[in-house]
Backbone as numpy.savetxt, mean C-alpha at the origin, in Angstrom:
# Nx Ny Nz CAx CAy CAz Cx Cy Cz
-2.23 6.07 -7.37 -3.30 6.43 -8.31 -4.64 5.91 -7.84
-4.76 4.45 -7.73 -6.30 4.00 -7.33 -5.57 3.22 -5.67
-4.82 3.87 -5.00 -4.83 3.38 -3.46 -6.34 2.75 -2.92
-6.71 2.34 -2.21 -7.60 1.58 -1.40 -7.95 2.54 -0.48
-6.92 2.84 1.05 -7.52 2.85 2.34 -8.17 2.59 2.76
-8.75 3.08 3.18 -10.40 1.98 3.91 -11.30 2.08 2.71
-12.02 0.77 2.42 -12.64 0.91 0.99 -14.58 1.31 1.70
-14.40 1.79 0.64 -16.24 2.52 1.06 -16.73 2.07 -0.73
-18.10 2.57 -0.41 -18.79 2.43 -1.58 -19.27 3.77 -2.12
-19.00 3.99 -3.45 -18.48 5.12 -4.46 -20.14 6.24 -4.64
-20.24 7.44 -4.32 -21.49 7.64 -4.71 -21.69 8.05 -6.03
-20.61 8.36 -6.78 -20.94 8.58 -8.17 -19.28 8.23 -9.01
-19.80 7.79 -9.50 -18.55 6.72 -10.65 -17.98 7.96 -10.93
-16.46 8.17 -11.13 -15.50 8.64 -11.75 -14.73 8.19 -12.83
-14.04 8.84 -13.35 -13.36 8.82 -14.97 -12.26 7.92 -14.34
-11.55 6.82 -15.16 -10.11 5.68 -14.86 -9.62 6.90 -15.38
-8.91 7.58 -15.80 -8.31 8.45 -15.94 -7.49 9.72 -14.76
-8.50 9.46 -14.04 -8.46 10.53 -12.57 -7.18 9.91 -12.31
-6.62 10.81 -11.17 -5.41 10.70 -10.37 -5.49 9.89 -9.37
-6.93 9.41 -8.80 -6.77 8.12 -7.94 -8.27 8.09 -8.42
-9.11 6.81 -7.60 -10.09 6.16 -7.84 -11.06 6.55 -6.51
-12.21 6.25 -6.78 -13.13 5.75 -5.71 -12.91 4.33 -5.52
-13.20 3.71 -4.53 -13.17 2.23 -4.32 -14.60 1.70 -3.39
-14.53 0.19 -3.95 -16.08 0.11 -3.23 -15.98 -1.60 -3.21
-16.52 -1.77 -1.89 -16.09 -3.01 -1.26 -17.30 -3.18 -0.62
-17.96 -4.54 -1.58 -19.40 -4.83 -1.05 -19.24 -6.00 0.09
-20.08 -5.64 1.35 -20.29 -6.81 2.17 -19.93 -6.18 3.41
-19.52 -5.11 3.29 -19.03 -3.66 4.68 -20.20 -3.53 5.10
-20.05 -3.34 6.58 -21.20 -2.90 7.58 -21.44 -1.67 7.15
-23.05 -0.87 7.33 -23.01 0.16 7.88 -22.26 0.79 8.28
-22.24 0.19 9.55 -21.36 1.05 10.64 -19.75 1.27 10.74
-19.08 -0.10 9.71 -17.65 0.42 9.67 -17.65 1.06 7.93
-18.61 1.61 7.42 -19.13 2.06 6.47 -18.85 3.62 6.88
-19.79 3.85 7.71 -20.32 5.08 8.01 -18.46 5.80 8.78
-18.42 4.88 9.89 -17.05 4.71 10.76 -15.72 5.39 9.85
-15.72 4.75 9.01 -14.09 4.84 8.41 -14.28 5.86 6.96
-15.67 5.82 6.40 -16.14 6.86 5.35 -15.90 8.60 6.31
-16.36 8.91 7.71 -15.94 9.75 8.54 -15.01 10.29 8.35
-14.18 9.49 9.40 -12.61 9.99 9.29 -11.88 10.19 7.56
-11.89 9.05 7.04 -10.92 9.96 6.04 -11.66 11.20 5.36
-12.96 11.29 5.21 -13.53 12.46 4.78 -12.58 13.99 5.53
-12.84 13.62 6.71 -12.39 14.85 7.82 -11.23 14.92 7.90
-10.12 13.45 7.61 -8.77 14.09 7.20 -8.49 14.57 5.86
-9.43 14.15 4.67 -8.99 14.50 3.74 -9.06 16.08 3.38
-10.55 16.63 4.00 -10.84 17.75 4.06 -10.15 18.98 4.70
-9.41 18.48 5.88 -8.42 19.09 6.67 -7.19 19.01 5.66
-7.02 17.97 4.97 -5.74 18.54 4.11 -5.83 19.40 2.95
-6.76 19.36 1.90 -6.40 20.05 0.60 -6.57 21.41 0.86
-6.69 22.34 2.28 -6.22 24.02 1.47 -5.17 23.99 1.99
-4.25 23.43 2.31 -3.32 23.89 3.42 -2.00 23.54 2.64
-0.61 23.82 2.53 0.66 23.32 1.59 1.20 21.93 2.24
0.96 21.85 3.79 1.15 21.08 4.12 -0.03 19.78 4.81
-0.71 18.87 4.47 -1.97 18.61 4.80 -2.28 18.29 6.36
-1.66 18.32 7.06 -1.63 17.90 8.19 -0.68 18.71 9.10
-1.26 19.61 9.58 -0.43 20.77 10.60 -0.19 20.00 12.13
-1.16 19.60 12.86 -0.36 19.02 14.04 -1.10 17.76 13.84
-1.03 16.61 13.18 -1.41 14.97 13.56 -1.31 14.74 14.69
-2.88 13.71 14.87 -2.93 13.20 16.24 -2.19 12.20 16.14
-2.15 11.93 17.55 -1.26 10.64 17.51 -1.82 9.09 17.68
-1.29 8.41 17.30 -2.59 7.12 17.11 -2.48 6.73 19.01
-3.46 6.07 18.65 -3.99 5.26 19.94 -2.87 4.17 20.48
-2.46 3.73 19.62 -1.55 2.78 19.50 -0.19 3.04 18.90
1.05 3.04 19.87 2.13 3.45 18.67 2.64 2.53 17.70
2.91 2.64 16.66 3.71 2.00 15.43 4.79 1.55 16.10
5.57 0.00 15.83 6.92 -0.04 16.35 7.54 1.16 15.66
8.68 0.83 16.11 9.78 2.32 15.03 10.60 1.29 14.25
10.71 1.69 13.52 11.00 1.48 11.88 12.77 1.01 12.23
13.45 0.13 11.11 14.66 -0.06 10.98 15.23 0.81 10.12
16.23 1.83 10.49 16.10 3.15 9.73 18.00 2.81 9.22
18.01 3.03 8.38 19.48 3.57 7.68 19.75 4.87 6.94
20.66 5.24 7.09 20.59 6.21 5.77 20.69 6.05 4.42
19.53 6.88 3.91 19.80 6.35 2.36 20.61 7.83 1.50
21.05 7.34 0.84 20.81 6.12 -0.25 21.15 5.04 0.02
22.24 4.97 1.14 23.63 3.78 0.66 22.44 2.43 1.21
23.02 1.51 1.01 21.90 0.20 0.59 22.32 0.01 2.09
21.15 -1.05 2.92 21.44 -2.07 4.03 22.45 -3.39 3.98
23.22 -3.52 5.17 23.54 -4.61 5.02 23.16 -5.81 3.91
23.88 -6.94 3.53 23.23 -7.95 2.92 22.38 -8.58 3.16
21.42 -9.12 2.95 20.45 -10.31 3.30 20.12 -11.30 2.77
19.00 -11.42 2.21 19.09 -12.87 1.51 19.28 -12.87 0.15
18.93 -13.87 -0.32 19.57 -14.67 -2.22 18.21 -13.79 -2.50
17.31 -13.08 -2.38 16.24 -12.98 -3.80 15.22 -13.74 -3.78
15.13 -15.15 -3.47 14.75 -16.51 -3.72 13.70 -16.90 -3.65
12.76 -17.08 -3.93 11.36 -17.42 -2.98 10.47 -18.51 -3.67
9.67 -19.10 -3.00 9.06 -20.25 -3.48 7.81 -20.05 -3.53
6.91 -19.05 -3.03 5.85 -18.60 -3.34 5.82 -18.51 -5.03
4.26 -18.67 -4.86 3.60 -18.87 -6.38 4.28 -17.66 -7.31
4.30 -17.73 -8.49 4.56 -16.21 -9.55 3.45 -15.73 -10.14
2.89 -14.17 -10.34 2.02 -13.80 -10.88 2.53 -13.03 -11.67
1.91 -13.17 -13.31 2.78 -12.80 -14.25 1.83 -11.69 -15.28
3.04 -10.65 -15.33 2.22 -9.52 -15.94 1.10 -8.86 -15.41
0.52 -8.37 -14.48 0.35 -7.81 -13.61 -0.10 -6.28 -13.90
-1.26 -5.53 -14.05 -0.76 -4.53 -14.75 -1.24 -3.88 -13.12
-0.35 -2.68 -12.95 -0.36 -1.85 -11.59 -0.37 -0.22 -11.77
-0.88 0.10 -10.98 -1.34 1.35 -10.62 0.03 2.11 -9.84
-0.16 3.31 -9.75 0.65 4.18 -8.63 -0.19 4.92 -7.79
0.11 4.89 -6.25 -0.29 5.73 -4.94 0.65 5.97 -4.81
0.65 7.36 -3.89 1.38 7.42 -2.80 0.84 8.69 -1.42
1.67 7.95 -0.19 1.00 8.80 0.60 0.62 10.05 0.73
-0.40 10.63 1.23 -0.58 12.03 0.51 -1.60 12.16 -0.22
-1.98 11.65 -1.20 -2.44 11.63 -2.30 -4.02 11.79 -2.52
-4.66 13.26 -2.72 -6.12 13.59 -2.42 -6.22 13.65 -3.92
-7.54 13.06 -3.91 -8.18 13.09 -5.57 -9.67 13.80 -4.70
-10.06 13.92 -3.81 -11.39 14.58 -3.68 -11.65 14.39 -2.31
-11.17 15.56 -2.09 -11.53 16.01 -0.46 -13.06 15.74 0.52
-13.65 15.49 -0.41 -15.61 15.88 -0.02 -15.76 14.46 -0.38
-14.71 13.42 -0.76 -15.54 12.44 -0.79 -14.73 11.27 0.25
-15.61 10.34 0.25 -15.23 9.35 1.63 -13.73 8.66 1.53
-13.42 8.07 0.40 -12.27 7.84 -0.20 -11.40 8.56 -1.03
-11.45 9.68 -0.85 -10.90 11.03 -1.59 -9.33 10.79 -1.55
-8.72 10.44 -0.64 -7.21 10.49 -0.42 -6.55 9.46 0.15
-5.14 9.60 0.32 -4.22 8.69 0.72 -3.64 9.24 2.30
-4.52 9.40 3.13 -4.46 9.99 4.25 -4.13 8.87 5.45
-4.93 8.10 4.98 -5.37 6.59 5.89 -4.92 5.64 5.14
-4.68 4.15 5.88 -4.61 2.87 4.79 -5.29 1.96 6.17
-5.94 0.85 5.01 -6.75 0.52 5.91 -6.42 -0.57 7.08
-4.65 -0.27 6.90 -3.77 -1.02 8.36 -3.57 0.23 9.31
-3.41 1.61 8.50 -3.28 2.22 9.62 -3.94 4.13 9.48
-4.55 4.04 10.96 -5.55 5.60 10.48 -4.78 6.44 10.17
-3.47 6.93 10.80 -2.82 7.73 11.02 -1.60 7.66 9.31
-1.90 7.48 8.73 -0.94 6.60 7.98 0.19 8.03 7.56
-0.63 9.11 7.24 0.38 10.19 6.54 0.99 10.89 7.34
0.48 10.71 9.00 1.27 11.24 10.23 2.76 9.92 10.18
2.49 9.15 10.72 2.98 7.91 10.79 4.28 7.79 9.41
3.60 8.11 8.42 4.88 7.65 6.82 5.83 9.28 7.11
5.34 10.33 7.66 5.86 11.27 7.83 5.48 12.74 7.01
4.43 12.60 6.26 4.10 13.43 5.38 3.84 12.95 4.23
3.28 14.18 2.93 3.36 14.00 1.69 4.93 12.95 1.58
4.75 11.94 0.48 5.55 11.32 0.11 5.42 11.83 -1.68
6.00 12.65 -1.95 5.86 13.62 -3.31 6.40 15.07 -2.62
5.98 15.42 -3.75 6.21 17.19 -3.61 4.52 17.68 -3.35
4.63 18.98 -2.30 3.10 19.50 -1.78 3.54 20.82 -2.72
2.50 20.99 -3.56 2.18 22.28 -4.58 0.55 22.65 -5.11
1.04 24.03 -4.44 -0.37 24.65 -4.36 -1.25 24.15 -3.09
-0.99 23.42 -2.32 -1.71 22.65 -1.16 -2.11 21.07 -1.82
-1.58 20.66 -2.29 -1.62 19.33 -3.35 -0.30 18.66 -3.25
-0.79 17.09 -2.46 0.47 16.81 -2.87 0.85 15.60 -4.27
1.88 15.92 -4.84 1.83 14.86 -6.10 3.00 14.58 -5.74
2.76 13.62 -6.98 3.82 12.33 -7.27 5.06 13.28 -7.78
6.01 12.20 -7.87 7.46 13.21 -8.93 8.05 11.71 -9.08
9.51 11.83 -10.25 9.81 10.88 -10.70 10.68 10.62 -9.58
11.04 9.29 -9.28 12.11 8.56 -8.73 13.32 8.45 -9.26
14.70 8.48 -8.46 15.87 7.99 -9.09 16.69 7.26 -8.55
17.61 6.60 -9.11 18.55 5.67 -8.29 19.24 6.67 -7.55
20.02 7.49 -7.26 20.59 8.35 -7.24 20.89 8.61 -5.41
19.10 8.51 -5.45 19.26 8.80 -4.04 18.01 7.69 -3.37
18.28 6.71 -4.03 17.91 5.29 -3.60 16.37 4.99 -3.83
15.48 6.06 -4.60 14.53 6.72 -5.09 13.75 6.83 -4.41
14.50 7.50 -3.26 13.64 8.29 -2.31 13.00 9.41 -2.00
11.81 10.04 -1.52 11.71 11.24 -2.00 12.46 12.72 -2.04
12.08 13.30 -2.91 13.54 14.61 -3.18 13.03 15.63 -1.74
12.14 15.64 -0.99 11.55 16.81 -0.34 11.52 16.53 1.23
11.58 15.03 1.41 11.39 15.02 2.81 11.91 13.64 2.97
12.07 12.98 4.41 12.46 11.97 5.10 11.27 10.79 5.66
11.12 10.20 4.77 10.21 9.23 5.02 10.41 8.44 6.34
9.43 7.99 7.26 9.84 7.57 8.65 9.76 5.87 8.45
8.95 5.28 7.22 8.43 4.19 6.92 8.59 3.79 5.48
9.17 2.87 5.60 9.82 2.00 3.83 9.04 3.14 2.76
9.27 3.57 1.70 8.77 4.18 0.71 8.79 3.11 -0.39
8.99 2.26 -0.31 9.06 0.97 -1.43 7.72 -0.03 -0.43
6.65 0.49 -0.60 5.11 0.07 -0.76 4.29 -0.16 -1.41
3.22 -0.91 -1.55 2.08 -1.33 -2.35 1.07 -1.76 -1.67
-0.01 -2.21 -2.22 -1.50 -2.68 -2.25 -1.26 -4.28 -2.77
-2.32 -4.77 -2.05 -3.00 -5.89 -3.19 -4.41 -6.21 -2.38
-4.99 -7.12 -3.12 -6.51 -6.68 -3.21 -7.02 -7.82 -2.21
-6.14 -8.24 -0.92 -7.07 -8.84 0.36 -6.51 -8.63 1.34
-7.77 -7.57 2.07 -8.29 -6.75 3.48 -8.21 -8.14 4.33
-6.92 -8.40 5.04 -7.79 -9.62 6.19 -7.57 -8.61 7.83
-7.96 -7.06 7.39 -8.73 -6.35 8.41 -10.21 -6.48 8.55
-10.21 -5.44 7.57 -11.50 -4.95 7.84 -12.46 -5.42 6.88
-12.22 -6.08 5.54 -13.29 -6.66 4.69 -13.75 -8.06 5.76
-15.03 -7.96 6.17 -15.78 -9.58 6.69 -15.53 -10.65 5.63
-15.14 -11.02 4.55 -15.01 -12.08 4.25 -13.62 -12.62 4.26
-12.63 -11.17 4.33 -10.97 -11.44 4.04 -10.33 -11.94 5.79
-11.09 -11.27 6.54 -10.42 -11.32 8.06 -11.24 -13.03 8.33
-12.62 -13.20 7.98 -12.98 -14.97 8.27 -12.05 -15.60 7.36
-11.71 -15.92 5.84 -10.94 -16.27 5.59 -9.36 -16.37 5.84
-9.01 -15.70 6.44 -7.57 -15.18 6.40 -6.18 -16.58 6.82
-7.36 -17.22 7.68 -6.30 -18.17 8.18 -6.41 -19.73 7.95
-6.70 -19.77 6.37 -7.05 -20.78 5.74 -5.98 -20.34 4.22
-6.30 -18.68 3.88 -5.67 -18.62 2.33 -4.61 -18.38 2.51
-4.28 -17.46 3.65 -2.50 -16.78 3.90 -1.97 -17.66 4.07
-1.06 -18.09 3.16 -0.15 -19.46 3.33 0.39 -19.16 4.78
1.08 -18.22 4.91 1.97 -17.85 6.37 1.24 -18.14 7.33
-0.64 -18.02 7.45 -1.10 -17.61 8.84 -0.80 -18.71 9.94
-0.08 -19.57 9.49 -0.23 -20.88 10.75 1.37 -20.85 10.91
2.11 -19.85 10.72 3.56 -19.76 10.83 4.05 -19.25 12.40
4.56 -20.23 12.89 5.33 -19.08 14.44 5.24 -17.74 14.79
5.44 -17.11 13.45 5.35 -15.46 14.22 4.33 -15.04 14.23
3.10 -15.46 13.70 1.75 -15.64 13.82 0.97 -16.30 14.62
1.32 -16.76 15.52 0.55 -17.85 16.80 -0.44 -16.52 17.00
-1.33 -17.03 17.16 -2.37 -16.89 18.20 -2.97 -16.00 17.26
-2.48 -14.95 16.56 -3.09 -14.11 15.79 -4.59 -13.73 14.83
-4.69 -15.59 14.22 -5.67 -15.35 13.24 -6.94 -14.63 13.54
-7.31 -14.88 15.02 -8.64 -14.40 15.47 -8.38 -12.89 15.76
-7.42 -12.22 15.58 -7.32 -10.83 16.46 -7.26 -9.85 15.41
-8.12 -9.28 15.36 -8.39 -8.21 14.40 -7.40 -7.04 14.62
-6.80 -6.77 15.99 -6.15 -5.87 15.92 -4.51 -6.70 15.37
-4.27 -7.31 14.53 -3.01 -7.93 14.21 -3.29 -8.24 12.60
-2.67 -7.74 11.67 -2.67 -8.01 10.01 -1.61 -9.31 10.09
-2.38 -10.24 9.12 -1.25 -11.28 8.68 -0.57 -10.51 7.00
-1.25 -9.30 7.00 -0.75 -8.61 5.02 -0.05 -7.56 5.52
-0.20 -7.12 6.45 0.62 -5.63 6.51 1.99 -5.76 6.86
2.73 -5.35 6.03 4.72 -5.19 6.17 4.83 -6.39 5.76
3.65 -7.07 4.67 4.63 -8.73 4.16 5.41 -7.82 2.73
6.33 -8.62 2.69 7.28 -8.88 1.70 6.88 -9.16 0.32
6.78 -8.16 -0.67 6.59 -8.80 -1.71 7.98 -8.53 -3.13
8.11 -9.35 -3.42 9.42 -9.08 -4.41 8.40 -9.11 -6.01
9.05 -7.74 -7.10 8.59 -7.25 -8.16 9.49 -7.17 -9.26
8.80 -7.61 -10.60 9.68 -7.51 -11.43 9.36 -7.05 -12.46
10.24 -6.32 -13.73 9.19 -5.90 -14.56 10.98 -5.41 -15.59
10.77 -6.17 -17.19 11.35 -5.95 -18.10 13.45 -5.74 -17.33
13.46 -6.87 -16.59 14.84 -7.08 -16.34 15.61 -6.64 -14.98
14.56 -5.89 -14.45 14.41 -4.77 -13.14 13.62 -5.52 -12.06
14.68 -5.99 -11.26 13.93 -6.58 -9.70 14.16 -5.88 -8.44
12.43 -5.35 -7.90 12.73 -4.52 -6.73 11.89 -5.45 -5.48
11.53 -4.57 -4.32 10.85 -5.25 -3.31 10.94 -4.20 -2.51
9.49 -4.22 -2.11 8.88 -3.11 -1.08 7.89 -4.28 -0.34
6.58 -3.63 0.93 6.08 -4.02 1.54 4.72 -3.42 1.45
3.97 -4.81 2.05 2.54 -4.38 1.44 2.07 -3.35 3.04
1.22 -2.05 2.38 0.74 -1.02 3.10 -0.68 -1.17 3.56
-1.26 -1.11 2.29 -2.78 -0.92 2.15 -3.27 -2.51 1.54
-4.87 -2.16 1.04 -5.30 -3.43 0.34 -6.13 -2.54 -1.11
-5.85 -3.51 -1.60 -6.43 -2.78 -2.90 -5.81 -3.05 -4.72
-6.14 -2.72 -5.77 -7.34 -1.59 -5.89 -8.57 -2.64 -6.58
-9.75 -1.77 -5.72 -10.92 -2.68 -6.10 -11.76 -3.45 -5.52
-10.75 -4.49 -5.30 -11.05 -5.39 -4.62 -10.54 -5.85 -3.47
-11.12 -6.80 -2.29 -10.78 -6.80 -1.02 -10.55 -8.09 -0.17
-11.20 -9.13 -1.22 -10.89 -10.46 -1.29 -10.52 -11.32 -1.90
-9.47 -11.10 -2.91 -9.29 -11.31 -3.91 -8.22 -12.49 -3.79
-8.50 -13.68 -3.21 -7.91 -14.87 -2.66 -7.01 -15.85 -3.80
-8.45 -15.92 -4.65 -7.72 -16.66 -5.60 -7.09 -16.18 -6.30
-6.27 -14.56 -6.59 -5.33 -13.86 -7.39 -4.29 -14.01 -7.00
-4.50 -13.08 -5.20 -3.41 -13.01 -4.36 -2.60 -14.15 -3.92
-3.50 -15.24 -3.93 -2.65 -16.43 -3.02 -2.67 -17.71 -3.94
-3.62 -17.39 -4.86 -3.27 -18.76 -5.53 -2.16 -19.32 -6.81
-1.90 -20.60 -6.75 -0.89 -20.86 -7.96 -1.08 -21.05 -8.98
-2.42 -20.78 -9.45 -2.53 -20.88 -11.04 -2.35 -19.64 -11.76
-1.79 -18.50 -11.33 -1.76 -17.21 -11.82 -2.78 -16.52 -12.79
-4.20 -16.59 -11.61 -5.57 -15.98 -12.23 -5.12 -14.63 -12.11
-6.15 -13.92 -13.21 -6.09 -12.81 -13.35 -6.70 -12.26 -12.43
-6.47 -10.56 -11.73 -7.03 -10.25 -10.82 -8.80 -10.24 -11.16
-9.87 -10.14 -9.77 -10.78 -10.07 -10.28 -11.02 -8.57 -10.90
-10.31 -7.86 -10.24 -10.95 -6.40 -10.40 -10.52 -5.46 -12.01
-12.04 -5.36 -12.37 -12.04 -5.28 -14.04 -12.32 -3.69 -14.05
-11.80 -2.91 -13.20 -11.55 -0.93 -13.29 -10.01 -1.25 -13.45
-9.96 0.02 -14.09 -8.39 0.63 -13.65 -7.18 -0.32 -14.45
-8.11 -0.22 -15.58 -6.95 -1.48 -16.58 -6.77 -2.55 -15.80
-7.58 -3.45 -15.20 -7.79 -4.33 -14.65 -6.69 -4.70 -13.56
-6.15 -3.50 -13.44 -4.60 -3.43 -12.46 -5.46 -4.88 -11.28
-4.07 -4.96 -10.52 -3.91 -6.09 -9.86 -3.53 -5.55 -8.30
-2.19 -4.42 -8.42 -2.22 -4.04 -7.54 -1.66 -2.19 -7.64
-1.29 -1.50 -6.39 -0.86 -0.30 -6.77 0.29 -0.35 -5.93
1.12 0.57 -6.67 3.09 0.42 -6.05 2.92 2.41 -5.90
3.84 2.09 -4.97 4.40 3.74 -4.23 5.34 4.45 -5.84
5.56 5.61 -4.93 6.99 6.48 -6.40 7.65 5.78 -6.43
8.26 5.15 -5.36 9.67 4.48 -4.95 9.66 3.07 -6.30
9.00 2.28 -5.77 9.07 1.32 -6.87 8.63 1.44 -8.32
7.46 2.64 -8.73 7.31 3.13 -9.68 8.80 3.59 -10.73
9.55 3.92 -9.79 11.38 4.53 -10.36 12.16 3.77 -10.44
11.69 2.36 -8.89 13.06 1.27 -9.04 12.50 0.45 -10.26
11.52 0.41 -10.48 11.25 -0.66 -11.90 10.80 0.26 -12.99
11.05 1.12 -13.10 11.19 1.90 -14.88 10.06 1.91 -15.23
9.37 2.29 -13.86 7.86 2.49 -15.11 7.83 3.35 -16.12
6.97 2.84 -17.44 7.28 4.51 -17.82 6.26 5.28 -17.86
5.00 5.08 -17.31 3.85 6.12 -16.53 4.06 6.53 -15.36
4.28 7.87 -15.47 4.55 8.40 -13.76 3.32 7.84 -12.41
2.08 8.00 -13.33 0.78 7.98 -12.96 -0.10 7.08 -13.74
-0.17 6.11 -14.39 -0.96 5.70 -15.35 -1.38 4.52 -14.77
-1.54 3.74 -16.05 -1.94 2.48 -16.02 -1.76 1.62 -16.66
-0.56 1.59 -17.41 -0.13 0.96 -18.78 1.29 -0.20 -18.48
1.50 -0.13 -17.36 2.95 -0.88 -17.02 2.30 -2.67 -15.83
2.84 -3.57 -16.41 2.61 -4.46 -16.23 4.11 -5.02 -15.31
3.66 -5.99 -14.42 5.32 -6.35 -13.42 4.73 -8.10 -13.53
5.51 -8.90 -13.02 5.65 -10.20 -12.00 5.74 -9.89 -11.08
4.85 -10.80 -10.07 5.47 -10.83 -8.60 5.36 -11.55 -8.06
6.03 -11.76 -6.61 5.50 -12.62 -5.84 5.72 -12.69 -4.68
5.32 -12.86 -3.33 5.71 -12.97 -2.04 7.11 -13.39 -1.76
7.50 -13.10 -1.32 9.04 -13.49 -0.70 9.50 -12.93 1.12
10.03 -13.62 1.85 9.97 -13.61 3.42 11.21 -12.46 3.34
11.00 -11.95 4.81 11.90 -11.07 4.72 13.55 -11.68 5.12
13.84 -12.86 5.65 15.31 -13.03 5.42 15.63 -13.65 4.32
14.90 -13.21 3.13 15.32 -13.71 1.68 15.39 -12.70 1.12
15.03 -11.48 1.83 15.31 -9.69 0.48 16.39 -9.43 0.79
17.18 -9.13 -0.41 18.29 -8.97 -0.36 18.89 -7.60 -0.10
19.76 -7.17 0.02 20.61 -5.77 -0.40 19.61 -4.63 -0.82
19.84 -3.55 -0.34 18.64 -2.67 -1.55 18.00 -1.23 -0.63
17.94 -0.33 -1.45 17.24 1.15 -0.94 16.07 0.41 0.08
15.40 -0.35 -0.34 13.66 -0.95 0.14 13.99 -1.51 1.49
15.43 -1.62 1.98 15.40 -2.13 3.56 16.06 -1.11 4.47
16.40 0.45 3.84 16.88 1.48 4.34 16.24 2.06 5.32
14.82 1.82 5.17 13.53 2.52 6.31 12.54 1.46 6.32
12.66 0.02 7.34 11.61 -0.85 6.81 10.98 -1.23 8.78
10.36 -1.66 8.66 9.23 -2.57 9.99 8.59 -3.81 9.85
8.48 -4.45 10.49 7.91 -6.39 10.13 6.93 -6.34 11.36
6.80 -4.60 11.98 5.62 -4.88 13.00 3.79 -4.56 11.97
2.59 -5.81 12.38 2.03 -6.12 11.87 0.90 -5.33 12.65
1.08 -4.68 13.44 -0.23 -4.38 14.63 -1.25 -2.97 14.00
-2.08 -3.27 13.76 -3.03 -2.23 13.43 -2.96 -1.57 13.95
-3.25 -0.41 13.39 -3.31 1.42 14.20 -4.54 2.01 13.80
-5.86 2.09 14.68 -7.23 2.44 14.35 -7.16 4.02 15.25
């Protein structure tokens, strides 16, 4: 609904009501202003007449590792207890994206084409993640059934995704900070990393979700909604409220997939509140969310 991708600044305010948001992230250059407002314009525009938005995708500059793929539905091997010792953030109210997802072709942040870990993102996830109707692609409900994956196509990349609101890409204050707030950034599989812009310490982390008795876990995609540094929400232990006061003051935005594994009951809204909290990946346990997953962190510009 209010996805991120690369955040730009909004030229004319839209209704919280819309099917996704404008987003606007003060302290952006010009030039990765002008830069990344470009491209998704020109992919977004290349997608909405067409049924399918993307007829031949380029291929990134850089390849994506390839994904740990199972078939779903049936769940992955076991893994860990659940468990995690990261802080809890409680009640939470969240949004829905998903890839695909054009609210306005003509504008800089119009769609879910891009995320701002990776350009290629709807080549890369494999397509609309929804149903494409009329040259539109939307959301549809999720089910256990078939591990609530989408009914139309084969996702190449976890479909149990989300947002939260710190860029330590491309926002200048989230990438200088990054290796002071990310509890992880001084962790082994992170050596050397903090300074290298082409390496996310947020992209494919682990976050475990909960909401009215229902515990799922997907991986963070994008950054967002709103906001882009949002340190003391995301990482801290006093469970502040997010800063970002649009969009029912959502906190973060979740894919279909987890929208179905936790019962939302807005397909699209803004009315459903979760817990969450970071959790490593040899602590997620069992589950649809490790059927199509990656722990590679490397930006794709």
């Amino acid at each position: 609904m209010f996805g991120a991708g690369f955040a730009y600044e909004a030229a004319e305010p839209v209704s919280a009501s819309a099917s996704s948001a404008i987003q606007e992230a003060p302290g952006k250059s010009a030039a990765a202003h002008q830069k990344n407002a470009e491209r998704k314009a020109q992919q977004a525009a290349a997608a909405a007449p067409v049924a399918e938005p993307v007829a031949e995708p380029a291929q990134p500059a850089t390849e994506p590792a390839a994904a740990t793929a199972a078939p779903a539905p049936a769940a992955a091997a076991a893994a860990g207890s659940g468990t995690s010792s990261y802080p809890m953030h409680t009640k939470i109210a969240a949004t829905t994206f998903w890839v695909g997802e054009i609210f306005d072709a003509n504008a800089a942040d119009g769609s879910q084409m891009l995320s701002t870990y990776d350009a290629n993102w709807f080549a890369n996830y494999g397509g609309c993640d929804g149903v494409s109707t009329g040259g539109a692609c939307d959301t549809e409900p999720r089910v256990a059934a078939n591990g609530f994956f989408p009914s139309s196509m084969t996702p190449k990349q976890n479909p149990f995704y989300l947002d939260l609101p710190y860029d330590d890409v491309n926002d200048p204050t989230g990438f200088a900070n990054r290796g002071t707030v990310i509890p992880w950034a001084n962790d082994p599989a992170y050596a050397g990393q903090v300074g290298d812009q082409g390496q996310s310490l947020m992209k494919n982390r682990w976050v475990k979700l909960m909401k009215d008795g229902q515990t799922c876990y997907g991986q963070i995609a994008d950054a967002g909604p709103g906001e882009y540094h949002d340190s003391e929400y995301v990482f801290g232990a006093g469970d502040a409220r997010p800063a970002n006061a649009r969009y029912g003051g959502a906190g973060m935005d979740v894919s279909p997939a987890l929208n179905g594994c936790l019962g939302f009951s807005d397909l699209n809204g803004m009315s459903d509140l979760v817990d969450w909290q970071f959790i490593n990946y040899e602590d997620v346990p069992a589950g649809p969310w490790l059927n199509v997953h990656s722990n590679d962190n490397t930006v794709i510009n």
